[in-house]
N, C-alpha and C positions, 0 to 999 in steps of 0.2 A: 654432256647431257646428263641429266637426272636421272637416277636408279627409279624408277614408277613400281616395280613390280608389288604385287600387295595394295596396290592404290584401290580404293572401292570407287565408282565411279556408277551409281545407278545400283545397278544387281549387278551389276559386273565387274571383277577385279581386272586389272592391267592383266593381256595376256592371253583372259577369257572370252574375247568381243564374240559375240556369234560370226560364224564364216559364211553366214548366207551372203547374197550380193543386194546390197545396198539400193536403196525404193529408187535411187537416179539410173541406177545397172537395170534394173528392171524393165522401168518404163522405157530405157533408151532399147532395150531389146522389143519390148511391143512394139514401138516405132519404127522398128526394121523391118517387123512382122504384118503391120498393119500398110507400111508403101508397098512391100510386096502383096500386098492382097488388094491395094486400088489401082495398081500395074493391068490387074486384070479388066479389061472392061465390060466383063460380063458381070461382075461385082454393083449389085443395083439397090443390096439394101446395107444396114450398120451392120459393119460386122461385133460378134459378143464380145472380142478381143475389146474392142475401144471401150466400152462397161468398166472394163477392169482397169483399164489406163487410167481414168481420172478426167478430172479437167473439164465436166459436162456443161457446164456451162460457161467456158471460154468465147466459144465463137461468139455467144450472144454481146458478152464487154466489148470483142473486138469489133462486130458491128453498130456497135454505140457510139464506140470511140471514134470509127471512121465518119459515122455519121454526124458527131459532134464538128469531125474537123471538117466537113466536106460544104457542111452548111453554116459553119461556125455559129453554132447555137451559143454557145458561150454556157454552156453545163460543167458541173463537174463530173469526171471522168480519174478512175483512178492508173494510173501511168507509171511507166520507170522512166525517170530523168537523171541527169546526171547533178550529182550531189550540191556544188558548189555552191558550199556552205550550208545550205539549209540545215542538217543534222551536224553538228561544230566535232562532234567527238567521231567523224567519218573524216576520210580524205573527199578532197576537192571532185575527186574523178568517179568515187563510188558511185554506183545506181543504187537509187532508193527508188524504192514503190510508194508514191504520197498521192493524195486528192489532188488537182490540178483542174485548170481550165483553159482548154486547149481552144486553141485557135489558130487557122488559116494562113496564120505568120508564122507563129513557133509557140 
């Protein structure tokens, strides 16, 4: 393996990375935080945690999405599919996130 030390990479040399936990570490902890607190079912409004998570308007794609396939409107709808072929310098099996027009079949 390669000696990196001294490497600059950003503001950062090999060695230096910051030791905070990584924005995936994070949010996978709110997600712990946030089922234990809809565990509860006296929990009736958003809680401020989910603000911070991200993601605000997810459910509305995923309701689009389903609603694209349910009714097969034949829309475009943007989707993770499995790669094959479309992007050549990917493997077969990748997921890409592309435009698609989903329907009822596949």
């Amino acid at each position: 393996m390669a000696d990196i030390t001294g490497t600059v990479v950003g503001e950062h040399t090999a060695g230096s990375w910051p030791t905070s936990p990584s924005r995936a570490a994070e949010v996978a902890a709110m997600e712990k935080q946030l089922l234990e607190l809809y565990a509860d079912p006296a929990v009736v409004t958003k809680p401020e945690l989910l603000t911070r998570r991200g993601g605000a308007f997810y459910s509305e794609a995923a309701v689009a999405l389903i609603a694209s396939l349910l009714g097969d409107r034949g829309d475009t709808q943007v989707v993770n599919v499995r790669n094959d072929g479309t992007l050549p310098f990917l493997g077969e099996e990748a997921v890409i996130e592309v435009p698609a027009r989903p329907a009822d079949v596949g």
